[in-house]
VOGU-482965 format. One line per 4 residues: number of its first residue (from 1); for each residue x, y, z of C-alpha. Coordinates in pm, whole numbers, plus 50000, padded with zeros to 5 digits. Each point is the difference from the previous one (the first is absolute). Example, Ala and Ser with C-alpha at 12.3 -4.5 7.8 and 13.67 -1.06 7.14 Angstrom:
REM VOGU-482965
1) 51230/49550/50780 ~ 50137/50344/49934 $
***
This chain:
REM VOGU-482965
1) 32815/43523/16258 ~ 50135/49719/50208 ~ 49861/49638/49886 ~ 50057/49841/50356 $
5) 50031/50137/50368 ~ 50230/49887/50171 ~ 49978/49775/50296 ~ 50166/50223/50235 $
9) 49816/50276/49911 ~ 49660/49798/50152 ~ 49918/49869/50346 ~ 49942/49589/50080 $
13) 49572/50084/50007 ~ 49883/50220/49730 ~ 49685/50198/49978 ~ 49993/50235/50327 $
17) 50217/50328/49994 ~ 50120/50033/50283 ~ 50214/49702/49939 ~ 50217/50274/49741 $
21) 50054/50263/50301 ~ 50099/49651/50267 ~ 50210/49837/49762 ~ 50193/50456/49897 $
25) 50032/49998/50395 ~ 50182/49710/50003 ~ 50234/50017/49685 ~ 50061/50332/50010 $
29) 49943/50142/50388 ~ 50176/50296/49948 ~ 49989/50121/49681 ~ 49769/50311/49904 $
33) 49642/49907/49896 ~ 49842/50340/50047 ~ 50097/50346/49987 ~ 49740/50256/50016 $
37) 50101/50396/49895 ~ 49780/50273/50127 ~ 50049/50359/49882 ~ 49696/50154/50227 $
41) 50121/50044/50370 ~ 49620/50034/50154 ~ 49936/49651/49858 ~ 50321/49851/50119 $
45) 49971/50006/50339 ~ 49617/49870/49944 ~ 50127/49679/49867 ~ 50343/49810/50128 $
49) 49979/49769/50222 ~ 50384/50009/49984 ~ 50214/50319/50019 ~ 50052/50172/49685 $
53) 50338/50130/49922 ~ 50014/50392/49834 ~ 50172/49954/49665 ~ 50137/50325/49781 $
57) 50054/49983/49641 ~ 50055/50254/49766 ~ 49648/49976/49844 ~ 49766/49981/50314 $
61) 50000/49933/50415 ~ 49840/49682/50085 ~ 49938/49726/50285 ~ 50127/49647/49944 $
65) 49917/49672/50182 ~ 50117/49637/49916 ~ 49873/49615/50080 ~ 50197/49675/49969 $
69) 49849/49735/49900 ~ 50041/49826/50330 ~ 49819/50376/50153 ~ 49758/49964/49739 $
73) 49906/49667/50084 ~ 50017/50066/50394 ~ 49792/50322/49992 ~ 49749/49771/49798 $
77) 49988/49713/50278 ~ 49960/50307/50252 ~ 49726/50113/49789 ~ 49828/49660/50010 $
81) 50042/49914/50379 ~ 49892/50320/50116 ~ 49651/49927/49773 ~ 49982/49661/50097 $
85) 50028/50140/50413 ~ 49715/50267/49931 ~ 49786/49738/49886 ~ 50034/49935/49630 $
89) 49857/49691/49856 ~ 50109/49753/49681 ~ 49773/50244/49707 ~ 49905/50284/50179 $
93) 50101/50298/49775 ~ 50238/50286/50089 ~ 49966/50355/49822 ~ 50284/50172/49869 $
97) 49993/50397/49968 ~ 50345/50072/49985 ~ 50181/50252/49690 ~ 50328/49771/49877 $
101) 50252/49994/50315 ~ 50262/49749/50182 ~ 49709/49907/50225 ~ 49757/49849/49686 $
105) 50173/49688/49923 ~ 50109/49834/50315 ~ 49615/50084/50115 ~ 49852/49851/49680 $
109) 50232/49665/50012 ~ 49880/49989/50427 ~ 49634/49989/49881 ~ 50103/49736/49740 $
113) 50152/49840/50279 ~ 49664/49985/50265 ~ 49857/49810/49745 ~ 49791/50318/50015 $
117) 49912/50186/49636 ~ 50198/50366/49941 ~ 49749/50213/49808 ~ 50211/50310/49909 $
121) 49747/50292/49928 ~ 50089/50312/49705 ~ 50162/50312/50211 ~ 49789/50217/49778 $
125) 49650/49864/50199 ~ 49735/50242/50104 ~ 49863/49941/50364 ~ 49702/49780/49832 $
129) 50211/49850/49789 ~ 50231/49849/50257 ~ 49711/49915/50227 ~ 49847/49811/49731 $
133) 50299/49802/49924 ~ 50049/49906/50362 ~ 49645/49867/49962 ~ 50030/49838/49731 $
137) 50279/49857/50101 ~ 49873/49872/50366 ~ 50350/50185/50114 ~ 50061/50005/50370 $
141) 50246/50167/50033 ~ 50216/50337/49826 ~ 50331/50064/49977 ~ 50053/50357/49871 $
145) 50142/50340/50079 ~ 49977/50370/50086 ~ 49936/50063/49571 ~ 49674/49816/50058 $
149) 49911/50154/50361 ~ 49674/50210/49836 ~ 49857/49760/49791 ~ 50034/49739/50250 $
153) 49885/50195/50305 ~ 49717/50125/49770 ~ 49808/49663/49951 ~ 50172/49811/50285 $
157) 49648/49968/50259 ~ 49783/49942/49693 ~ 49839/49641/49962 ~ 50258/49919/49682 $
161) 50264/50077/50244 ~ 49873/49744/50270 ~ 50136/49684/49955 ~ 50406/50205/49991 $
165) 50068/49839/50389 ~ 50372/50113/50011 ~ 50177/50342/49802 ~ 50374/49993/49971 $
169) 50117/50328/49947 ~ 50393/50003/49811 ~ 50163/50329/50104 ~ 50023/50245/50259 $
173) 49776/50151/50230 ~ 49734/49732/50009 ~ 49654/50079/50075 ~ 49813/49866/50313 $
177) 49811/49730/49828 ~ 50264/49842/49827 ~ 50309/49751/50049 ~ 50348/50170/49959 $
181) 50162/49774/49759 ~ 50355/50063/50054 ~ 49998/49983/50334 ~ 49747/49704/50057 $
185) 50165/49767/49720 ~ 50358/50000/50132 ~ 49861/49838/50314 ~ 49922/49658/49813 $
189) 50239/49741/49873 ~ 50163/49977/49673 ~ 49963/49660/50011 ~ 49773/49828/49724 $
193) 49682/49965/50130 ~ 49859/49633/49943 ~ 49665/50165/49813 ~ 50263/50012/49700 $
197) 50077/49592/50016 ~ 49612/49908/49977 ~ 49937/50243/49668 ~ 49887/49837/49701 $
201) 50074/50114/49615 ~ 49597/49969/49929 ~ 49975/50243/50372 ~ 49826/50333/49871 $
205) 50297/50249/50076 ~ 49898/50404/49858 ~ 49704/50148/49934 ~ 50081/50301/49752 $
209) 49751/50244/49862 ~ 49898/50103/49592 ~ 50070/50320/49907 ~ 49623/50073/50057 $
213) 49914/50182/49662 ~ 49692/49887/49961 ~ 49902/50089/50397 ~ 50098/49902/50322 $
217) 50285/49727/49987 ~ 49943/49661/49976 ~ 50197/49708/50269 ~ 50267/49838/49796 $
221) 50112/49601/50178 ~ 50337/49860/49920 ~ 50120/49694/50150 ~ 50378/49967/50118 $
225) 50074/49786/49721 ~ 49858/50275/49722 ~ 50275/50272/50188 ~ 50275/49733/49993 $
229) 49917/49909/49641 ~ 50046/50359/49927 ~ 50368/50053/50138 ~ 50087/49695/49783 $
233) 49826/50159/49689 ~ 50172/50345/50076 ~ 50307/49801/50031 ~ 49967/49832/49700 $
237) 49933/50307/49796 ~ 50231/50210/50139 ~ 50339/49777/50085 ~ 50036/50241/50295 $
241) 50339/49857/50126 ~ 50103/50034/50348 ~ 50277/50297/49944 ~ 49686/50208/49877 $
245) 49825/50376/50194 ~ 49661/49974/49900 ~ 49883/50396/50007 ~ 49615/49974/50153 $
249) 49817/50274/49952 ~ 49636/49900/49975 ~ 49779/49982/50289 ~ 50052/49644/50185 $
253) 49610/50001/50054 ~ 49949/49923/49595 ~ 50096/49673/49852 ~ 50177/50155/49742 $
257) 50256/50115/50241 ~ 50008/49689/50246 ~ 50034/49711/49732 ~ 50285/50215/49821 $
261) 50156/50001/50384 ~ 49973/49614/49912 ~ 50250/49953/49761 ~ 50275/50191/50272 $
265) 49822/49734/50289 ~ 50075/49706/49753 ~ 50336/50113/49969 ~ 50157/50144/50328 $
269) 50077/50345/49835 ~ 49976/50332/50136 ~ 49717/50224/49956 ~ 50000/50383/50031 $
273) 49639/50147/50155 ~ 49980/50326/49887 ~ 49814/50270/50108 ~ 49886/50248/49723 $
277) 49957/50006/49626 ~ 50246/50371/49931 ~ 50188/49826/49681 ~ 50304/50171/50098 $
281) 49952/49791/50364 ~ 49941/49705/49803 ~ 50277/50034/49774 ~ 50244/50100/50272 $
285) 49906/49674/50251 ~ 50076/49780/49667 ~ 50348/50156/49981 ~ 50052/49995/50316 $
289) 49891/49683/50128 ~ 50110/49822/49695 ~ 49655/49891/49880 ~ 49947/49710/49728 $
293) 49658/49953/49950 ~ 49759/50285/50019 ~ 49616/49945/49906 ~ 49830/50348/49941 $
297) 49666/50108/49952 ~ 49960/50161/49616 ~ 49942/50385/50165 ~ 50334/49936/50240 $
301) 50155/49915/49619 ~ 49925/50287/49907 ~ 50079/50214/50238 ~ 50362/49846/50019 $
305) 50045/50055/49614 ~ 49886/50323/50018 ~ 50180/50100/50299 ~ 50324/49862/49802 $
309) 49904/50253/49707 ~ 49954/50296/50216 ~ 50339/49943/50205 ~ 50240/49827/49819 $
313) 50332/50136/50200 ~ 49837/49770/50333 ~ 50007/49698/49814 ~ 50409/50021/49897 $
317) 50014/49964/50368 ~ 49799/49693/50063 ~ 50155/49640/49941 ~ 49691/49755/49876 $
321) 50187/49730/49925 ~ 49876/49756/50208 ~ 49653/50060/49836 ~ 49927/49732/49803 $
325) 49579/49923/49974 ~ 49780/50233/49941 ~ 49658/49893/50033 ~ 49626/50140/50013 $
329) 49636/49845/50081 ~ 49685/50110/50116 ~ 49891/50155/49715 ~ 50039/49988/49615 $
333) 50336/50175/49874 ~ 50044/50228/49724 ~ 50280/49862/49779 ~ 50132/50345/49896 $
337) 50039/50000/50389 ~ 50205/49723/49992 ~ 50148/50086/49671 ~ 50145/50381/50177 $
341) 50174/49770/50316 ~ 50156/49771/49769 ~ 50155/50353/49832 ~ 50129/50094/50355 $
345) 50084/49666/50137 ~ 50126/49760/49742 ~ 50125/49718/50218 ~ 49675/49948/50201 $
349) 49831/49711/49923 ~ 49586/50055/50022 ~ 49746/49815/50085 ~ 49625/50024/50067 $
353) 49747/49796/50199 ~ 49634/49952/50005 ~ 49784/49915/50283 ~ 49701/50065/50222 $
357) 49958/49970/50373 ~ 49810/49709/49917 ~ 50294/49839/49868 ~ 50206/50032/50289 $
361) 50148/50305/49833 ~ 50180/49983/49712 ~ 50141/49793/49768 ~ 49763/49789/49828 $
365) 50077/50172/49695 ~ 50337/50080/49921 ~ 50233/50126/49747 ~ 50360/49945/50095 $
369) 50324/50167/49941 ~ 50039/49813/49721 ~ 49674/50133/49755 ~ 50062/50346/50043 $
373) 49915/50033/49602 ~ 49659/49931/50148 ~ 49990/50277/50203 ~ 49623/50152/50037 $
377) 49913/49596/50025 ~ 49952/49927/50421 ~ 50151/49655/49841 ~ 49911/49637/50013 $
381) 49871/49754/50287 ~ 50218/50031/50324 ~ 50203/49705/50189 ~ 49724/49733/50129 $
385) 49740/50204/49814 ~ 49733/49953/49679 ~ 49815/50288/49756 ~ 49740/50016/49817 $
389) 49792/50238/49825 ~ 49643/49946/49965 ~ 49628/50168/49847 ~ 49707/50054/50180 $
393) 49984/49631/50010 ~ 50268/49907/50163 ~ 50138/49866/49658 ~ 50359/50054/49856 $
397) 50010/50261/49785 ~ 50249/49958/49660 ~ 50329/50191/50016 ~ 49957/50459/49967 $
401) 49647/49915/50086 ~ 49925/50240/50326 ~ 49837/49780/50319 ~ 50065/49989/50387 $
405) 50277/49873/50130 ~ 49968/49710/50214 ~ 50310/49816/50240 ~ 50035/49676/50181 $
409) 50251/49939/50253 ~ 50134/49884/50376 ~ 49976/50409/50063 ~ 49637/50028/49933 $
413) 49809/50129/50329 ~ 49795/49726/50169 ~ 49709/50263/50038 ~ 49853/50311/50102 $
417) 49949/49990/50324 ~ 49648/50037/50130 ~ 49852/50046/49578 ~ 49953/49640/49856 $
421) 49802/50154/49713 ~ 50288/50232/49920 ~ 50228/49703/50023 ~ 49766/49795/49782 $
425) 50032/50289/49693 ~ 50374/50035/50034 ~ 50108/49625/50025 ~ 49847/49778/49735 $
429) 50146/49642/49967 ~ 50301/50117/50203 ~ 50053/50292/49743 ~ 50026/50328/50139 $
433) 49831/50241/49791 ~ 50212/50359/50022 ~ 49751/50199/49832 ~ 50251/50109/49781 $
437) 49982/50047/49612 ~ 50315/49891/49766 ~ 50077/49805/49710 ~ 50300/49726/49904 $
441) 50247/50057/49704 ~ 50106/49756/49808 ~ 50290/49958/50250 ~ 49759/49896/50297 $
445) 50081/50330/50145 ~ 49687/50178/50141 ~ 49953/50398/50014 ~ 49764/50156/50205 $
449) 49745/50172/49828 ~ 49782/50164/50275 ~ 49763/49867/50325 ~ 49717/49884/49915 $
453) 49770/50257/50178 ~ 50223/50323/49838 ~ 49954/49940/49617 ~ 49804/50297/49873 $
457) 49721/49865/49727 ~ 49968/50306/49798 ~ 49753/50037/49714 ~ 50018/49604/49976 $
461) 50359/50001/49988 ~ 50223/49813/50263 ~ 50277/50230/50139 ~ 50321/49928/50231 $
465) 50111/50294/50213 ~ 50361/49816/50035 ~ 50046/50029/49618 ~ 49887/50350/50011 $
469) 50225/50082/50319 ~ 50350/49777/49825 ~ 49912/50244/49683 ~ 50017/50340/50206 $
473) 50276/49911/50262 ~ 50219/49967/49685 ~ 49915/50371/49985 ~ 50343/50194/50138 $
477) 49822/50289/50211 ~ 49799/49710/50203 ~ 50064/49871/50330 ~ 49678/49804/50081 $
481) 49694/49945/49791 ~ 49624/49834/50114 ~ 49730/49885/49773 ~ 49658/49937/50095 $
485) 49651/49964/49846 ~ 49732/50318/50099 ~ 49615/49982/49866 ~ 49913/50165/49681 $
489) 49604/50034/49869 ~ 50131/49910/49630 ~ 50270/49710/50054 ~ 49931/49873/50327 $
493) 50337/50044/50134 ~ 50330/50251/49883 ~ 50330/49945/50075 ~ 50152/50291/50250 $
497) 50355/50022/50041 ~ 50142/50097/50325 ~ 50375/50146/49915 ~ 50240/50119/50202 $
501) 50289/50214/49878 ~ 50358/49955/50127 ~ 50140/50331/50150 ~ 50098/50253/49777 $
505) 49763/49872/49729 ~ 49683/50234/50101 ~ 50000/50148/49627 ~ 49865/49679/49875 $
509) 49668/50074/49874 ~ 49727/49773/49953 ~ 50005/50039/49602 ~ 50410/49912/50059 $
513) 49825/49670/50135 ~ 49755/49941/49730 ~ 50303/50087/49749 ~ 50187/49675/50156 $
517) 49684/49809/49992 ~ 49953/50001/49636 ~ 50135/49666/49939 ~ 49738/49823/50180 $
521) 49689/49905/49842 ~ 49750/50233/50078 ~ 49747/49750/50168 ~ 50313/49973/50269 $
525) 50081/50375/50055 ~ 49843/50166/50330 ~ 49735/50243/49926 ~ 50056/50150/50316 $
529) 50379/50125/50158 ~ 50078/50134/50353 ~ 50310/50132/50120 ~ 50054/49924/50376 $
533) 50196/49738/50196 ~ 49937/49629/49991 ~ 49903/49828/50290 ~ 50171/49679/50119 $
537) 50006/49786/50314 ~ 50221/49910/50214 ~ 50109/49675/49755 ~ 50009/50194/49700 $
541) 49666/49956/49857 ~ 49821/50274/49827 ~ 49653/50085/50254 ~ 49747/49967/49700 $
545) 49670/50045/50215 ~ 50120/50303/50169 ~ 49997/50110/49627 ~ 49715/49888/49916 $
549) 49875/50171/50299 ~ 50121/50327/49898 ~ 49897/50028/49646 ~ 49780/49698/49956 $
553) 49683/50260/50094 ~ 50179/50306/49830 ~ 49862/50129/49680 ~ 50266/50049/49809 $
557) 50056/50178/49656 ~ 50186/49695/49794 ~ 50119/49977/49639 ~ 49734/49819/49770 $
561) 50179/49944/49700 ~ 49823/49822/49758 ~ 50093/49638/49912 $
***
């Protein structure tokens, strides 16, 4: 971890963002900052505002495009004047709808620079869901593209739709309502706009969304200091050094994703947008493009390992050398899982972050490179940030003792917007309350046990579906596993384990499970076991109430093995 940043590496005022893209611009003009791969034709031509160039490799066909930093930051000023021309005002808020692209960033840093808010919406949004966000929100505007054309043409003349005064549409073809980006943005200068002089660090900057598991989203506010903060703490956790490709594969929209991007911001390095999750793709672009630091989601993991088992001959061909950090968030990680990549790739150093949306992302908790003994903990209070683990009472508990983790930091959200009594339950005392369960070793490091709202309470006893689901993904035949709680007349609640099989392993039979399971205590094994896939979002995480959806109302015939 590095102990200091150094000078050079920060610009004279700290605290807004957009500082780190003026001050890459101008110490680095033309160096690569972004390079975004796209295997899919149809999509390519939807989303450059710069010619692509065809590239052919041995392993696939695919469209390239490039931006300096000195483009980057230009496009980004164009971005901003041509806003600040149709009207935008100092906090107005600007949707995002936008899959990951060249276009995303230099429109995200223009909104930044308006003193406008960029409120980047989840690509996987259903017609209501994105015209509730853009309420929500009080958006006026929409940037997005022909992906989004039917949900957005579905709900656009309905009353949650009304206050969206201006659509830009990024791509071809644009329909008759909207503002053709490409052509419309080159017409406005690349000079800074004087909007990005007057911004404040305590200016609210992004409005991002929760992952809305509980319902309909709720309006996530971050100031430009709690982004900038962010980029320092991904710095500081990372020592991303200038000479490194940061792989991005996430979606931009998330957090996750954008405060990772941070660390590559901080730095002046390269980053790599890919397009698609084939493990084979990814493997090949981090060959090829001479990645260093790679953070995966645990299924893309997977799939990598096990597309290394199944064709062994491609990888002889494939230089990784450059690879040097692995690293995975967003959800809790299986250390067998990280036990099989250290097997295959013995020189990557792994690390793990923790952190909610909330939190400006993650990194409030954090294990480092250097604990990987501790792997399975999500590690120990992030730069500039505080833990603690509390009861019911908001009291510490003692060390092993199970509570809810609580954090306190610069990164904490300064509300959500438009809910001041969900605001008032998250943020107590200027603790943010994750709703997460987990207990301390004697270390100070802090495992997750569960959230709060998914332990299953079963005949009186207290159950943790991420135990259960660490036990069974160290089963060989399994590629995925879900646990959730279902009703039952005698104990209130059974564990019901959603497994998915890797291909090739359709034998295994549920009493092949059970078999595996006998070294659990039988208050923790599921009484209940399904075979079918798991399903995750676009971040990673596993989509518990669609579960619960699906078999929370199903009768189902489950194991009752006496205690």
């Amino acid at each position: 971890m590095n102990t200091q940043i150094k000078e050079d590496f920060l610009p004279a005022e700290k605290g807004k963002l957009a500082d780190l893209l003026e001050r890459n611009a101008s110490q680095w003009p033309d160096e690569t900052a972004l390079i975004e791969l796209n295997p899919i034709h149809d999509e390519a031509k939807n989303l450059a505002w710069k010619e692509y160039s065809l590239v052919e490799t041995g392993h696939s066909v695919h469209y390239r495009s490039e931006l300096t930093w000195r483009q980057f930051d230009d496009q980004a000023n164009r971005v901003a004047n041509m806003l600040l021309a149709h009207g935008v005002n100092r906090g107005d808020k600007i949707a995002m709808l936008l899959m990951n692209c060249i276009d995303w960033l230099p429109v995200y840093f223009g909104i930044l620079k308006t003193g406008a808010l960029a409120v980047p919406m989840n690509f996987r949004y259903t017609s209501e869901e994105i015209a509730y966000c853009t309420e929500l929100s009080e958006s006026t505007a929409l940037f997005f593209a022909s992906e989004f054309l039917e949900r957005v043409e579905a709900v656009r003349e309905s009353d949650l739709m009304s206050g969206i005064r201006e659509y830009y549409w990024v791509g071809m073809d644009p329909p008759a309502y909207t503002t053709p980006f490409e052509e419309t943005v080159h017409g406005f200068s690349a000079e800074r706009p004087e909007t990005a002089g007057t911004i404040s660090p305590d200016d609210n900057a992004a409005i991002y969304f929760s992952s809305g598991t509980t319902g309909f989203p709720k309006a996530i506010l971050h100031t430009q200091n709690g982004l900038y903060t962010a980029a320092v703490t991904e710095y500081m956790h990372h020592s991303q050094r200038h000479e490194d490709v940061f792989l991005l594969i996430p979606p931009l929209y998330h957090t996750g994703a954008k405060m990772h991007w941070f660390g590559s911001l901080m730095s002046g390095g390269r980053t790599i947008l890919l397009k698609g999750t084939d493990p084979g793709w990814l493997l090949h672009v981090a060959a090829t493009e001479h990645a260093s630091v790679v953070w995966l989601l645990v299924p893309w993991a997977r799939d990598i390992l096990d597309h290394i088992e199944r064709f062994p001959e491609e990888m002889k061909n494939l230089d990784l050398s450059s690879w040097r950090l692995m690293h995975i968030g967003a959800q809790p990680v299986p250390p067998s899982l990280i036990k099989r990549w250290k097997e295959v790739f013995p020189q990557h150093e792994y690390d793990t972050n923790y952190g909610l949306s909330e939190s400006t992302g993650p990194g409030c908790v954090h294990l480092g490179v250097e604990n990987i003994h501790k792997v399975g903990a999500i590690g120990r209070a992030g730069y500039n940030w505080e833990t603690r683990i509390v009861d019911e009472g908001g009291e510490d508990v003692a060390p092993g003792t199970v509570g809810e983790l609580i954090v306190r930091g610069p990164g904490v959200m300064k509300e959500y917007y438009r809910n001041p009594e969900a605001t008032a339950e998250a943020i107590r005392d200027g603790w943010l309350h994750t709703g997460d369960m987990a207990k301390e070793d004697e270390d100070g490091f802090i495992f997750l046990v569960d959230r709060k709202k998914d332990v299953i309470i079963t005949g009186g006893e207290n159950i943790y579906p991420v135990q259960i689901e660490d036990f069974l993904n160290a089963f060989e035949p399994v590629k995925d596993v879900a646990v959730i709680g279902v009703p039952d007349e005698r104990l209130g609640e059974i564990a019901l384990a959603v497994i998915e099989l890797k291909p090739g392993r359709e034998d295994v039979t549920e009493a092949d499970v059970r078999a595996w399971l006998e070294e659990l205590p039988r208050y923790k094994r599921p009484r209940a076991i399904v075979f079918e896939p798991v399903p995750r979002n676009a971040t990673g995480k596993i989509e518990k109430p669609k579960l619960r959806e699906r078999f929370g109302a199903v009768e189902l015939v489950a194991q009752q093995t006496e205690e």
